[in-house]
Structure formats: structure tokens, C-alpha cells
C-alpha positions in Angstrom: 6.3 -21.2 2.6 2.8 -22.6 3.0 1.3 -19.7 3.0 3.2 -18.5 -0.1 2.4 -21.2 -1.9 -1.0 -21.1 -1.9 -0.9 -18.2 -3.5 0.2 -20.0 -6.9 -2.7 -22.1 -7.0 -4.1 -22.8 -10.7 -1.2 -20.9 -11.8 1.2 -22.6 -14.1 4.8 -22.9 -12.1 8.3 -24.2 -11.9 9.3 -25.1 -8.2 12.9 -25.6 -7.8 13.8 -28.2 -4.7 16.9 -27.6 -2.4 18.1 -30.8 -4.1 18.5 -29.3 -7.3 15.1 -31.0 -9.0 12.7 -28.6 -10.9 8.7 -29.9 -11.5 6.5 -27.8 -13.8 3.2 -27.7 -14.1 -0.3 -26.3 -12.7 -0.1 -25.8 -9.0 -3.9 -27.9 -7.7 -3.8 -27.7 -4.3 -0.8 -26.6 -1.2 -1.7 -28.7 2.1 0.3 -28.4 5.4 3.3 -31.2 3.8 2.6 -31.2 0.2 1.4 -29.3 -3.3 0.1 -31.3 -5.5 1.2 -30.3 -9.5 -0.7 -31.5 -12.6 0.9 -32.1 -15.8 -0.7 -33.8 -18.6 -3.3 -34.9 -16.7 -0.9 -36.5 -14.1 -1.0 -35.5 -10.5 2.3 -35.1 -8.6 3.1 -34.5 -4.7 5.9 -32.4 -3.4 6.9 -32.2 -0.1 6.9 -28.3 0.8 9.8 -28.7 3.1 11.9 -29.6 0.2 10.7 -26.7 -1.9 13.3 -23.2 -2.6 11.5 -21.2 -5.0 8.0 -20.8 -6.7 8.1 -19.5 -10.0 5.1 -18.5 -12.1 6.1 -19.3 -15.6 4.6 -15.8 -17.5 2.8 -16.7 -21.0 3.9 -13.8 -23.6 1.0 -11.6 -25.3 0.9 -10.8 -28.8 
């Protein structure tokens, strides 16, 4: 997953957790144990093991 991850990075994401918990925001950085989200200018650690699925949330063009 680490690996995967990091290809997400400065993307805008929703990562779903095995526990049923979904964060969104910009993925900033995907270390060994964590990634680190920013949303409204607030930085938040997820533990990777946790983490189920990466989704890149897709802005429409008009």
C-alpha cells in the first residue's frame, strides 16, 4: 500500500479506513506508517495499515 500511496501525493483524495472512517483532503506526504492529509490548512496523520482504499476525487471540466 505504501507504494500505492505515494502515488496520490498532492492529489486531492478520499481514503476509506477498514473501520469504516473516510478523511478527505490533499494527500502531503506517505511515510513507512503514516500519510499525512491537509484540509483547510489542517494537517492530519493516518496510519497506512488502517487504510482500504485511495480514491482520487475527479474535479468535473466545463
Amino acid at each position: 500500500m505504501f507504494e500505492l500511496a505515494k502515488r496520490f501525493i498532492e492529489k486531492e483524495c478520499i481514503i476509506f479506513a477498514f473501520d469504516g472512517n473516510q478523511y478527505n483532503g490533499v494527500i502531503k506526504e506517505v511515510t513507512d506508517g503514516a500519510i499525512l492529509i491537509e484540509k483547510r490548512g489542517a494537517t492530519e496523520a493516518i496510519n497506512l495499515n488502517f487504510v482500504v482504499k485511495i480514491k482520487e476525487i475527479v474535479k468535473c471540466k466545463k
